[in-house]
C-alpha positions as CSV (number, residue, x, y, z in Angstrom):
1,X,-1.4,-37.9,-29.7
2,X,-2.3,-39.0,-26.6
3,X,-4.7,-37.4,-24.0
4,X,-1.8,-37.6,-21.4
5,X,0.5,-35.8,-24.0
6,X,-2.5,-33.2,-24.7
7,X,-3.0,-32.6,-21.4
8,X,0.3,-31.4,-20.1
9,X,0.4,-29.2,-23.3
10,X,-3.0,-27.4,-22.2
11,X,-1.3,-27.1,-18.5
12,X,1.9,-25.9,-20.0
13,X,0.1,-23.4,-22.1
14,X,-1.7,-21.8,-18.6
15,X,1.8,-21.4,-16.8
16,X,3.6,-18.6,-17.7
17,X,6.7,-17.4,-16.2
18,X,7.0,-14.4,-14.1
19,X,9.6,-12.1,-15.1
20,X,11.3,-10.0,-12.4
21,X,11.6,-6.4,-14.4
22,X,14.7,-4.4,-13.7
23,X,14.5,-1.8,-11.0
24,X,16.5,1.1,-9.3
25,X,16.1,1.8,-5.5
26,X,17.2,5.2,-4.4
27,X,17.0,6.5,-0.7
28,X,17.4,10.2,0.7
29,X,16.6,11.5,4.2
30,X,12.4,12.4,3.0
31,X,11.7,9.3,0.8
32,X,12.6,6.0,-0.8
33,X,12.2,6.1,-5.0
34,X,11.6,2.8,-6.6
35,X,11.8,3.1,-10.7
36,X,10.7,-0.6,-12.4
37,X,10.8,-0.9,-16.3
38,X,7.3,-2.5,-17.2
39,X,7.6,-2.2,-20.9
40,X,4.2,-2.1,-22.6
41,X,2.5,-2.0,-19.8
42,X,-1.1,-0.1,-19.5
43,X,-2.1,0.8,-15.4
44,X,-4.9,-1.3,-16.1
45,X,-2.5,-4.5,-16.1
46,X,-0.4,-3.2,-13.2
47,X,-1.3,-3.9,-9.5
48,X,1.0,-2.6,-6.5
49,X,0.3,-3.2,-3.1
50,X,2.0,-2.7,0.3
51,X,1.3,-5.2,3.4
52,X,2.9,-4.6,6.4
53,X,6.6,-4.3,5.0
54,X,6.3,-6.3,1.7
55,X,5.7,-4.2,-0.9
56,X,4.6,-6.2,-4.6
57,X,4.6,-4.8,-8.0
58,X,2.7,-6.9,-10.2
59,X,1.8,-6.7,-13.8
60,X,0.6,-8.1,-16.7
61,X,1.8,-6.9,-20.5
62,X,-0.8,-8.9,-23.1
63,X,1.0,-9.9,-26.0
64,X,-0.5,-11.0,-29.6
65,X,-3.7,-12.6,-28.3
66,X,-5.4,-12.6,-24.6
67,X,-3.6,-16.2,-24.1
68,X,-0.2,-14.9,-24.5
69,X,1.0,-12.7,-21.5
70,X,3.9,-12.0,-19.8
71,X,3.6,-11.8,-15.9
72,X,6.4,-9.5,-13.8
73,X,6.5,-9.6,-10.1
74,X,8.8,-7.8,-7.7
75,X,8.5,-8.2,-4.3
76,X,10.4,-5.6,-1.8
77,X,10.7,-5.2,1.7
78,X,10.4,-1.8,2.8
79,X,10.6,0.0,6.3
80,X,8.3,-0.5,8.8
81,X,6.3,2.4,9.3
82,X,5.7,3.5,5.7
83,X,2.4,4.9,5.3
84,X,0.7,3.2,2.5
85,X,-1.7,6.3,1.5
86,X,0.7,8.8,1.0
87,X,3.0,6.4,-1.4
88,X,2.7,8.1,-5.0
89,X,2.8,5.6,-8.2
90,X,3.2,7.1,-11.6
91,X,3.4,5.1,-14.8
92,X,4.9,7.0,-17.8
93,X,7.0,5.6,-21.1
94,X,7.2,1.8,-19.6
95,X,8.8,2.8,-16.2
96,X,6.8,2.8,-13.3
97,X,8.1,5.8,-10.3
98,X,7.0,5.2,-6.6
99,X,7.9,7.5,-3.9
100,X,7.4,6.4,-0.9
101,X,7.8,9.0,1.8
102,X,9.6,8.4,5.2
103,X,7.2,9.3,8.2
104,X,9.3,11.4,10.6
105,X,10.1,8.5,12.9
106,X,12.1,7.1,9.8
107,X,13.9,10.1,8.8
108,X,17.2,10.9,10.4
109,X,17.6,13.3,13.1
110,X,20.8,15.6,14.2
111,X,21.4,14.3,18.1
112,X,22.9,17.2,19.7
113,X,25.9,16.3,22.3
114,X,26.9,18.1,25.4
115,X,29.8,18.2,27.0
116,X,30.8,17.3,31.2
């Protein structure tokens, strides 16, 4: 084998492909609930980070060895004005439940009308 050949094997074996896990987005007039499936999983291998209004959930699942890993990586954009200490992240059974709660300029308000 050639060291060409060998080479691109061993770059090959360090690029893994990111997997985009399946999620569910739900929205009421107090918060926005994001539910991702991260199968397997451990909170040590998950990362999830807001910047401005991208919000990224990352994670690693480590398979039979430490060389073999599967990567997922959602990226969301997300209201401006979401305030990134009062987002809640819970992982439980593989599926990973963020609540991120609408400040009051984001929640809808009743506009009364009056008349002549």
């Amino acid at each position: 084998m050639s060291e060409t050949t060998m080479k691109k094997r061993d770059d090959q074996k360090t690029e893994r492909p990111t997997y985009a896990p399946p999620v569910d987005i739900y929205e009421n007039k107090e918060e926005i609930l994001i539910l991702s499936d991260v199968p397997g999983v451990t909170t040590e291998g998950l990362s999830v980070n807001l910047d401005k209004d991208q919000l990224t959930i990352s994670a690693r699942r480590t398979l039979a060895s430490p060389d073999e890993a599967l990567d997922y990586r959602r990226v969301f954009v997300v209201p401006r004005g979401i305030e990134a200490d009062k987002i809640s992240a819970d992982l439980q059974n593989g599926v990973l439940r963020l609540v991120l709660p609408k400040p009051a300029a984001l929640k809808p308000r009743q506009i009364a009308v009056r008349s002549g």
